[in-house]
TORPA-4810 file (N, C-alpha, C, O; in nm, 3 decimals):
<nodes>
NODE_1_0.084_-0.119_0.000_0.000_0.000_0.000_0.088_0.124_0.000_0.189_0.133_0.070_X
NODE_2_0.052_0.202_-0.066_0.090_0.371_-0.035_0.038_0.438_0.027_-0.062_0.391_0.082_X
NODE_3_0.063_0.547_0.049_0.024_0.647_0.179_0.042_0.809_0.092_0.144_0.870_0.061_X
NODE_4_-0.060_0.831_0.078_-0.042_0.996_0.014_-0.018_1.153_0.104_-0.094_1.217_0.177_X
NODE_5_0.034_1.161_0.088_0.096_1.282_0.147_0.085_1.403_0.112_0.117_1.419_-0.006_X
NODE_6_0.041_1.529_0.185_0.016_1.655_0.134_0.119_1.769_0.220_0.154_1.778_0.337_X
NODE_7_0.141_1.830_0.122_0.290_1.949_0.183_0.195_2.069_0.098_0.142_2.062_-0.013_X
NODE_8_0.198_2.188_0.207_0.209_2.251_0.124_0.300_2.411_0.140_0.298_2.472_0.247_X
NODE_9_0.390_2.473_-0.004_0.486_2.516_-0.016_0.432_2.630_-0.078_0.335_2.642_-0.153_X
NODE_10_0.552_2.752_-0.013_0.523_2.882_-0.050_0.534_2.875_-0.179_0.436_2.842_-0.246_X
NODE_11_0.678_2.908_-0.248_0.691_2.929_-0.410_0.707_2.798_-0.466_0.683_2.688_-0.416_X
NODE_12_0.760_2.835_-0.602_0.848_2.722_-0.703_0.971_2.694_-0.652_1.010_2.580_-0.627_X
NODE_13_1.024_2.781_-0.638_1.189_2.721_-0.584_1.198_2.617_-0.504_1.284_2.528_-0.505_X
NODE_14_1.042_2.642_-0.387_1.052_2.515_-0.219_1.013_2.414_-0.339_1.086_2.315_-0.333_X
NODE_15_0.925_2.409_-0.439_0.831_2.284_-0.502_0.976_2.205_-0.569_0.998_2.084_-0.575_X
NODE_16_1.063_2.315_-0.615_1.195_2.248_-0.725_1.295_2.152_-0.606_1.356_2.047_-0.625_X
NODE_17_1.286_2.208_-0.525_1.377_2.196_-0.389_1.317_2.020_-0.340_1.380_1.915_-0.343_X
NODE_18_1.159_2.050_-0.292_1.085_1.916_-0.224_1.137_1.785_-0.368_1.199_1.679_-0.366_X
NODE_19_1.072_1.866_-0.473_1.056_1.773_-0.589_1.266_1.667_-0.591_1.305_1.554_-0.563_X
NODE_20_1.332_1.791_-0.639_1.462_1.721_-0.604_1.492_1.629_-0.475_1.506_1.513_-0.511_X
NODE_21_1.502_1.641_-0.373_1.473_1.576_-0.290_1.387_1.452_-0.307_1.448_1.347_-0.326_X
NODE_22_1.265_1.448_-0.303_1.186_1.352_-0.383_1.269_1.258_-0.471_1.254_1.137_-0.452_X
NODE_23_1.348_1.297_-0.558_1.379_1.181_-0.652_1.493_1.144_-0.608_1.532_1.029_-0.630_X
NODE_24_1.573_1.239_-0.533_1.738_1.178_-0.515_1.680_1.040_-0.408_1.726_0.927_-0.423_X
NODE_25_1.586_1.070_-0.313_1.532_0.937_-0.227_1.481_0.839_-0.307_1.444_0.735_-0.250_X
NODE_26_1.472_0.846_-0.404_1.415_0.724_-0.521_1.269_0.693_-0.500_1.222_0.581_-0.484_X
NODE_27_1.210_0.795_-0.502_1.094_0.846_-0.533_1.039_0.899_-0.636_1.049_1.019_-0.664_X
NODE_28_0.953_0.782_-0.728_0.932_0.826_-0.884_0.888_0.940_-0.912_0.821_1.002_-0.829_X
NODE_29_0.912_0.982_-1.012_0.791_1.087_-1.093_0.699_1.067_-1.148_0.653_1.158_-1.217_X
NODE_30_0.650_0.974_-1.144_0.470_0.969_-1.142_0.405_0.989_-1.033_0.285_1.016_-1.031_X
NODE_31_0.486_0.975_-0.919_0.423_0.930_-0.771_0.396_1.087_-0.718_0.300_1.117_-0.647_X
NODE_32_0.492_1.177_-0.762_0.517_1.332_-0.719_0.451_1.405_-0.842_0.481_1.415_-0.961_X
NODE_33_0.308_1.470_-0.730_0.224_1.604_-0.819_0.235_1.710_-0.781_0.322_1.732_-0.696_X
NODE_34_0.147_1.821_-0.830_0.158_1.975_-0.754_0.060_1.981_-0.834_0.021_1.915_-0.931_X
NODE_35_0.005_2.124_-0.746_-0.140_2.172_-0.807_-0.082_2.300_-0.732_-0.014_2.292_-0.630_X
NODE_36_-0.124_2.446_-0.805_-0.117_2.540_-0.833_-0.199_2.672_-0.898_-0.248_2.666_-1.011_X
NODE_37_-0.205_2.761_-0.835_-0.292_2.857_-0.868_-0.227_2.891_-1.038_-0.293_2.932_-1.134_X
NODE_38_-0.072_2.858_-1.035_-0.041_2.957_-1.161_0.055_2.831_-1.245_0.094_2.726_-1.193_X
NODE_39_0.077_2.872_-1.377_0.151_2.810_-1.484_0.283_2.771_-1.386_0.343_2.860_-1.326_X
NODE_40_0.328_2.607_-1.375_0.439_2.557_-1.331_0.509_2.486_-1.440_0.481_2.431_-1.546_X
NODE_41_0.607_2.510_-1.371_0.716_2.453_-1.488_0.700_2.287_-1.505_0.634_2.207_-1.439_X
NODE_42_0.799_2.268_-1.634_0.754_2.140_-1.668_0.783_2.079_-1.585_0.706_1.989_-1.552_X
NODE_43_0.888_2.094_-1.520_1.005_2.035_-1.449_0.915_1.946_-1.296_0.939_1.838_-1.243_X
NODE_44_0.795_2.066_-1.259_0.689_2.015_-1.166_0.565_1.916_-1.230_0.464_1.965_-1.280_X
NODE_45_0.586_1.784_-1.221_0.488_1.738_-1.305_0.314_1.803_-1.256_0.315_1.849_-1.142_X
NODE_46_0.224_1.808_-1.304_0.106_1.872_-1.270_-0.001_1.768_-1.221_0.007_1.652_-1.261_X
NODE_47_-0.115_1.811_-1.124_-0.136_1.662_-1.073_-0.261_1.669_-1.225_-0.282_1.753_-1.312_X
NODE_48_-0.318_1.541_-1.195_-0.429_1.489_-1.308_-0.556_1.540_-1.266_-0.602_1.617_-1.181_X
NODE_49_-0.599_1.458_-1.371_-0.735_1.455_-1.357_-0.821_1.395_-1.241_-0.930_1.435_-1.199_X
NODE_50_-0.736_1.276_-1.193_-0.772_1.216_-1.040_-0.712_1.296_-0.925_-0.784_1.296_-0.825_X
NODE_51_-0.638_1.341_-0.918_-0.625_1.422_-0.818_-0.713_1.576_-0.825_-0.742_1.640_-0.724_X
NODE_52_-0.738_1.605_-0.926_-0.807_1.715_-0.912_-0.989_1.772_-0.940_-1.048_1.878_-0.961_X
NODE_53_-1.020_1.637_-0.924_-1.167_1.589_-0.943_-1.178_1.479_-0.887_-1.094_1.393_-0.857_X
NODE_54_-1.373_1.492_-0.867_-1.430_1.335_-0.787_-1.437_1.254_-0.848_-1.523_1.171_-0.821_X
NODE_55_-1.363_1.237_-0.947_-1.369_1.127_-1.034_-1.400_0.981_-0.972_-1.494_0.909_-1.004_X
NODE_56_-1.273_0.945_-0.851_-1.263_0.848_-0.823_-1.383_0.788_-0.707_-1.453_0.688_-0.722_X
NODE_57_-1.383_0.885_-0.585_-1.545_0.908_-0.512_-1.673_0.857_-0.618_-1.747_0.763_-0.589_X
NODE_58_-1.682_0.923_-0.724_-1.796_0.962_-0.783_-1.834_0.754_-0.856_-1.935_0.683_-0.864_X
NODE_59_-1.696_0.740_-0.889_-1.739_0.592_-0.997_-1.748_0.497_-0.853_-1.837_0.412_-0.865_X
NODE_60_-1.697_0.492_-0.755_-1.674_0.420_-0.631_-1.888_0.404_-0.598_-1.962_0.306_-0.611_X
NODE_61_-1.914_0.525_-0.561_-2.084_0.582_-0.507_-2.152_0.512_-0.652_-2.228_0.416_-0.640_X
NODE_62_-2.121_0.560_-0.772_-2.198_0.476_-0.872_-2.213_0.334_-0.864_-2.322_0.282_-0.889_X
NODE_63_-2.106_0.263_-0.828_-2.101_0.129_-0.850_-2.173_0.046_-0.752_-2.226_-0.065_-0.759_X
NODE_64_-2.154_0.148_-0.646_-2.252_0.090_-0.502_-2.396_0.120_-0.606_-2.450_0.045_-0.688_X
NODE_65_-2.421_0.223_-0.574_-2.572_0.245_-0.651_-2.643_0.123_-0.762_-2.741_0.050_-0.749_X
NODE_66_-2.544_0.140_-0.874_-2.531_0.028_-0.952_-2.556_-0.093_-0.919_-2.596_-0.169_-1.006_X
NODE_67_-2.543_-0.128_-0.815_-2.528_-0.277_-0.777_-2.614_-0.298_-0.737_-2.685_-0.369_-0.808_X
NODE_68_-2.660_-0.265_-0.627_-2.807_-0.205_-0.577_-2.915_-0.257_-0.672_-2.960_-0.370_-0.687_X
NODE_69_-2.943_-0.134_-0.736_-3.029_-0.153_-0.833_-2.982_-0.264_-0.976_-3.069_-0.290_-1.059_X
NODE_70_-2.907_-0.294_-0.984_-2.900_-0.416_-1.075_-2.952_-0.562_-0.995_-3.006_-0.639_-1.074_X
NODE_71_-2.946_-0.601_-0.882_-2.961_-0.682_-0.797_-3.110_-0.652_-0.789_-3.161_-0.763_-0.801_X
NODE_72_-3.173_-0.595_-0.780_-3.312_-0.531_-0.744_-3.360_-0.537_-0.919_-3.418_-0.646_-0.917_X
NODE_73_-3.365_-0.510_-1.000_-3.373_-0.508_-1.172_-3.344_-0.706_-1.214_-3.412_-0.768_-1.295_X
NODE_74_-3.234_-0.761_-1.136_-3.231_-0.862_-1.132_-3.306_-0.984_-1.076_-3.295_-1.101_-1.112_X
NODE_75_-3.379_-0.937_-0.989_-3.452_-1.004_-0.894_-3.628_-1.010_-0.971_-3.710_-1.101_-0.979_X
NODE_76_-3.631_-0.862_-1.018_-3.737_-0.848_-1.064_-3.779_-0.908_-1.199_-3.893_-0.927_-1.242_X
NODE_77_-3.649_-0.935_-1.262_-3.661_-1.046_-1.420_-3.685_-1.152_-1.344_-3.798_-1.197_-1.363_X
NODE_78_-3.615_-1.216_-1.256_-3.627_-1.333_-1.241_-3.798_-1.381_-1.223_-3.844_-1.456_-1.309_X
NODE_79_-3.868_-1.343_-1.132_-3.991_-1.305_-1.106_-4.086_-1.271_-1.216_-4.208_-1.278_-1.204_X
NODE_80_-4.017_-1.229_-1.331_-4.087_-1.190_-1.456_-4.122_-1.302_-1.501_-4.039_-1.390_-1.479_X
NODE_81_-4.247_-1.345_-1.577_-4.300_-1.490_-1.626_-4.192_-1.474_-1.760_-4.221_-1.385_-1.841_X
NODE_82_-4.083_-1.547_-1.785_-3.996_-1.554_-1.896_-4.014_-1.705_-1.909_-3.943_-1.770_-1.833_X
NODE_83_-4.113_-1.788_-2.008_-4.091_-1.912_-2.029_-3.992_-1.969_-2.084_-3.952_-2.082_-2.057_X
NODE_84_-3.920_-1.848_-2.214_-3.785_-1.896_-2.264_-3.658_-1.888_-2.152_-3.596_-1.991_-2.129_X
NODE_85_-3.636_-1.808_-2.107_-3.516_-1.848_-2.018_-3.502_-1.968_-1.891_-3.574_-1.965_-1.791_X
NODE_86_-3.416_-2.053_-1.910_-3.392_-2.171_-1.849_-3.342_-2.122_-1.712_-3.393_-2.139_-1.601_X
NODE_87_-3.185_-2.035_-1.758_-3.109_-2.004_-1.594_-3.135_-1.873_-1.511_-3.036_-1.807_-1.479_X
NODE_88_-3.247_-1.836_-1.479_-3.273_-1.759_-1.393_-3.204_-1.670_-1.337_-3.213_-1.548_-1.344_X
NODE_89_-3.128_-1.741_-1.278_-3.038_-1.662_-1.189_-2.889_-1.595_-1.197_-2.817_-1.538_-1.115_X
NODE_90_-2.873_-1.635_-1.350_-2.772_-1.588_-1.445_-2.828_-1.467_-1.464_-2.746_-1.376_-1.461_X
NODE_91_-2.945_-1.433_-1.483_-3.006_-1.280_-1.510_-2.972_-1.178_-1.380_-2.955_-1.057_-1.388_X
NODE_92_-2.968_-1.253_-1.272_-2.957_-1.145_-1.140_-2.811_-1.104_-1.175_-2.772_-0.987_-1.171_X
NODE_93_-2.719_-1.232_-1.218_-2.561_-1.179_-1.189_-2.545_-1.074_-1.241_-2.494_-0.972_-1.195_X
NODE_94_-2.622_-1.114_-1.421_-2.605_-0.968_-1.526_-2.617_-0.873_-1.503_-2.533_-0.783_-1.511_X
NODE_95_-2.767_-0.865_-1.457_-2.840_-0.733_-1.451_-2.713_-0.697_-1.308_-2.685_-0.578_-1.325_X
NODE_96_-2.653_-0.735_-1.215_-2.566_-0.657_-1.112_-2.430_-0.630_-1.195_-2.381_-0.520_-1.172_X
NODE_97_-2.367_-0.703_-1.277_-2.237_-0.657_-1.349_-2.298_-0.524_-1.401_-2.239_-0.422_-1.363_X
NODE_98_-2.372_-0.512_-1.456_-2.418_-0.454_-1.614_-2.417_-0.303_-1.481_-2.324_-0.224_-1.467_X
NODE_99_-2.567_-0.302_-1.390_-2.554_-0.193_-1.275_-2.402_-0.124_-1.252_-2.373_-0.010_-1.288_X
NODE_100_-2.315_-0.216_-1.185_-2.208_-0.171_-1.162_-2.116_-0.114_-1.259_-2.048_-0.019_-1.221_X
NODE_101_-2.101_-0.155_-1.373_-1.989_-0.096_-1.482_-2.079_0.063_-1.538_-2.023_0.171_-1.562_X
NODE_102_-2.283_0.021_-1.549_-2.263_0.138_-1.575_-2.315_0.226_-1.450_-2.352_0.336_-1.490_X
NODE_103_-2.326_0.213_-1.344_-2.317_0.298_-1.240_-2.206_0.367_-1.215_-2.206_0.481_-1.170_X
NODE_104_-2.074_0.279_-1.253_-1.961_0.331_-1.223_-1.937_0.461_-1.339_-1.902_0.577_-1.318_X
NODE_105_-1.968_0.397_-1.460_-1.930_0.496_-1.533_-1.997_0.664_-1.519_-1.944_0.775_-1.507_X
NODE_106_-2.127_0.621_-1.525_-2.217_0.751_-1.545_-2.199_0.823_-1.395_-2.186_0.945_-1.396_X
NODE_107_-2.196_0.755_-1.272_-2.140_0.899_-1.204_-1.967_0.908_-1.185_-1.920_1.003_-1.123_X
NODE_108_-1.921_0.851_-1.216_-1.755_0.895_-1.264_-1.743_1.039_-1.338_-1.685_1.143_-1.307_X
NODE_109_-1.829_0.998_-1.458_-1.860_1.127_-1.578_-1.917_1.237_-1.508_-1.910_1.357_-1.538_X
NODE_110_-1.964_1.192_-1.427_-2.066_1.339_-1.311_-1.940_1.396_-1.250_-1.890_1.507_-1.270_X
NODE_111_-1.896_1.291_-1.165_-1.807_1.372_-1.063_-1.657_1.402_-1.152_-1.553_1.406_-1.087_X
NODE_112_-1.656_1.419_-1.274_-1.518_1.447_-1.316_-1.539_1.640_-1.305_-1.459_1.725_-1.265_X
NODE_113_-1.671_1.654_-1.355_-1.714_1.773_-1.329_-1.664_1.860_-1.210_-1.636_1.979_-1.215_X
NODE_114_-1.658_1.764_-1.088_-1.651_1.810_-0.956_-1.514_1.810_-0.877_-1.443_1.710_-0.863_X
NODE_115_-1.483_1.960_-0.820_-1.359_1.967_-0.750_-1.358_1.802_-0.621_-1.446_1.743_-0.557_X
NODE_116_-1.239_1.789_-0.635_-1.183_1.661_-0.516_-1.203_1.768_-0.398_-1.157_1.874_-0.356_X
NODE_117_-1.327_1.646_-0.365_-1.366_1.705_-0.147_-1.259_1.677_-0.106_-1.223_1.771_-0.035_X
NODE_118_-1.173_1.588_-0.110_-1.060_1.574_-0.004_-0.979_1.672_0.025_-0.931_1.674_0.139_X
NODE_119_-0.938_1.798_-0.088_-0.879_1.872_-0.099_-0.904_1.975_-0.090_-0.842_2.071_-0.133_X
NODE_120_-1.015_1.973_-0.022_-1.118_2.088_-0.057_-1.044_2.182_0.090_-1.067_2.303_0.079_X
NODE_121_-0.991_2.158_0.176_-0.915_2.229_0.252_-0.790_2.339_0.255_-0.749_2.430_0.327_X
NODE_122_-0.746_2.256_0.097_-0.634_2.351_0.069_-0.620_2.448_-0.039_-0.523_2.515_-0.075_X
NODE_123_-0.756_2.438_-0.089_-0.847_2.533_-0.215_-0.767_2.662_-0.175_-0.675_2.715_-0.237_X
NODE_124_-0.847_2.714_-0.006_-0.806_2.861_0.017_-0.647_2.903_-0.006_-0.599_3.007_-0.051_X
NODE_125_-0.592_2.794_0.037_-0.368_2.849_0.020_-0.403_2.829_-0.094_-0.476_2.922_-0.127_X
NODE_126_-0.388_2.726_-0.209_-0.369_2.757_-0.355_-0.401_2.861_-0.432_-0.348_2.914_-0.529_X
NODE_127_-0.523_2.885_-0.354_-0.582_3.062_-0.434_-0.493_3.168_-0.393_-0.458_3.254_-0.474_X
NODE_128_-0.446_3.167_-0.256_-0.345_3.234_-0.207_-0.197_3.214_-0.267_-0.103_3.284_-0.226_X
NODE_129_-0.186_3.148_-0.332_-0.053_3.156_-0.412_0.078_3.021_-0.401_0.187_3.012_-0.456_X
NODE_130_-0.001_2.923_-0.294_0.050_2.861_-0.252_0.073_2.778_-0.299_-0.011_2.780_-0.390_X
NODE_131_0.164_2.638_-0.320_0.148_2.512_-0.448_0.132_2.412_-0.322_0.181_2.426_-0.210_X
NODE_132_0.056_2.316_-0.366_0.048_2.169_-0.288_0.104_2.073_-0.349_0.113_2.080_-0.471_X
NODE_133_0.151_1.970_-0.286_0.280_1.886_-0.288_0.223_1.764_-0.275_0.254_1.712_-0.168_X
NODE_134_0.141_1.689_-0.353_0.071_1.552_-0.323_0.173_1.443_-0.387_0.190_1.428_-0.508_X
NODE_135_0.219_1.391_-0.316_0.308_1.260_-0.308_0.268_1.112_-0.272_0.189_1.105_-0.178_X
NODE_136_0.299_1.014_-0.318_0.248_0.907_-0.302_0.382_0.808_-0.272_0.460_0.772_-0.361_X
NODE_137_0.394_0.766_-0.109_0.499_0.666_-0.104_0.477_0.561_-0.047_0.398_0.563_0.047_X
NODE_138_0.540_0.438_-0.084_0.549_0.341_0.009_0.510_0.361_0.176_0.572_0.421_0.264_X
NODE_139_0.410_0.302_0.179_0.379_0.277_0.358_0.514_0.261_0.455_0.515_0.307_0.569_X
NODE_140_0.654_0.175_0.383_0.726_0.172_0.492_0.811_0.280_0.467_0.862_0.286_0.579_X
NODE_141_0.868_0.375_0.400_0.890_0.498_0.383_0.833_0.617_0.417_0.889_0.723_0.392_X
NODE_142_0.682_0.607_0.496_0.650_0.761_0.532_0.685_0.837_0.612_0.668_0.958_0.605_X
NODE_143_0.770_0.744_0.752_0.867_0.828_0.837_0.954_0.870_0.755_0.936_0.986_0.719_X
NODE_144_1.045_0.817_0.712_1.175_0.877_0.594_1.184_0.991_0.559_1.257_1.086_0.588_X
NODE_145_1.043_0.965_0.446_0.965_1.109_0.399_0.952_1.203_0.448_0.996_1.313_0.411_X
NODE_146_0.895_1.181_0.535_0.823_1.319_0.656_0.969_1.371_0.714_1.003_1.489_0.712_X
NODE_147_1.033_1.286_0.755_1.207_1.362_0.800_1.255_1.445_0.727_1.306_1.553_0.756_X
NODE_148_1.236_1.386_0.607_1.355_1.417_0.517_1.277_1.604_0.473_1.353_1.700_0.485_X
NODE_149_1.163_1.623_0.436_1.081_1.722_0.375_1.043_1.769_0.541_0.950_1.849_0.526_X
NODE_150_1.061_1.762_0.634_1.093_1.815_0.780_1.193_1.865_0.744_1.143_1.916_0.643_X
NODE_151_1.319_1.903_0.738_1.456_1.991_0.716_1.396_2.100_0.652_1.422_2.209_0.703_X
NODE_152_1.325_2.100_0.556_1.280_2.258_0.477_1.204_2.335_0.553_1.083_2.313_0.542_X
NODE_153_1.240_2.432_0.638_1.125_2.501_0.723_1.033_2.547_0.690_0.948_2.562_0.778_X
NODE_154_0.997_2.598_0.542_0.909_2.646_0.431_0.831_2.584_0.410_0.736_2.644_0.359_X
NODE_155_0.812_2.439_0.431_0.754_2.306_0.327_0.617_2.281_0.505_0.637_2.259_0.624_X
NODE_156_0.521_2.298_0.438_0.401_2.243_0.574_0.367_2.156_0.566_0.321_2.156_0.452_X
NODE_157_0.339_1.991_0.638_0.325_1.888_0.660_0.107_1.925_0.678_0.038_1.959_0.774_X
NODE_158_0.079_1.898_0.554_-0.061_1.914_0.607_-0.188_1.787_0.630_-0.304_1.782_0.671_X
NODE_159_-0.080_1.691_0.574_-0.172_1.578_0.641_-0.140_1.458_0.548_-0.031_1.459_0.491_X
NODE_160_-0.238_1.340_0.524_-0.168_1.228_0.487_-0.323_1.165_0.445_-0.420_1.206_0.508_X
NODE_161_-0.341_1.062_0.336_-0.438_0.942_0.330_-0.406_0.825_0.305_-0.372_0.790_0.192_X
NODE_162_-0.412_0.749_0.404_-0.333_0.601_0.358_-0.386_0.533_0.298_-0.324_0.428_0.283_X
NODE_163_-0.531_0.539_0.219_-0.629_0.467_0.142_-0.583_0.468_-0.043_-0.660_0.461_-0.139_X
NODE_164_-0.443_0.479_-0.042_-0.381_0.478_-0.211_-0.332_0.340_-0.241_-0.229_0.299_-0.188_X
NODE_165_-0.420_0.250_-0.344_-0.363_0.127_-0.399_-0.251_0.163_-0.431_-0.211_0.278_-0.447_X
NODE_166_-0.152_-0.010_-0.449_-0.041_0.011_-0.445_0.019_0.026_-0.631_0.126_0.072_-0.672_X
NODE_167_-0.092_-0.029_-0.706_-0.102_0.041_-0.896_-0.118_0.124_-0.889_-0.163_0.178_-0.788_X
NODE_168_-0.077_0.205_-1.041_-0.028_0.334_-1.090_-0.187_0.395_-1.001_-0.216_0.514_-1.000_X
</nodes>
């Protein structure tokens, strides 16, 4: 598992500074984002589309939903007088796959629309000029981490989510 990590840093120079740091510890660059009120250099990779929308919330709540009601849609074929269908209960599985892929999808597509709640704390510094530092490391590396980006007195330790699979 990974453990995501949030810093957040006055200018570019602290972001060039954390970011170096970051890799000399052998800490990829996919794993290291920033989000920013203003144009960053390339050099700062920029976070995505999942970090910066409910994308991931949004298909998670669909799929529950989805399932739900496919199981319930499923139940209700079965119950349906269908003299041609033999396996019954092959219809419940469907009708719950079918719920879930498109529950997932259609509110995924909703919440891409929508700023990430998780982050929704550090909205106000970014508008203020501030860059955030979302990092993703190994679970047995987050003391390391936190030491090591501890030495920059500039750099704010603003919190952590340990709920990051360990794929891209």
């Amino acid at each position: 598992m990974r453990h995501r990590l949030f810093y957040l840093l006055p200018d570019i120079n602290s972001a060039m500074q954390a970011r170096n740091d970051l890799l000399i510890n052998c800490i990829e660059k996919r794993h290291i984002h920033f989000m920013a009120n203003c144009i960053l250099p390339p050099e700062l990779p920029e976070a995505n589309l999942f970090h910066k929308t409910d994308i991931v919330h949004g298909a998670e709540i669909g799929m529950l939903v989805g399932a739900g009601l496919g199981i319930v849609f499923g139940l209700w074929l079965v119950n349906f007088p269908f003299d041609y269908v033999s396996f019954k209960p092959a219809l419940i599985l469907f009708a719950t796959a079918f719920g879930i892929a498109f529950g997932g999808w259609a509110a995924s597509m909703a919440a891409a629309a929508v700023p990430n709640s998780r982050l929704a704390a550090f909205y106000p510094e970014i508008e203020r000029g501030k860059i955030l530092l979302i990092v993703d490391v190994p679970s047995r590396r987050v003391t390391e981490i936190e030491e090591m980006l501890a030495k920059h007195a500039e750099i704010q330790f603003k919190g952590e989510d340990s709920h990051i699979p360990t794929f891209p």
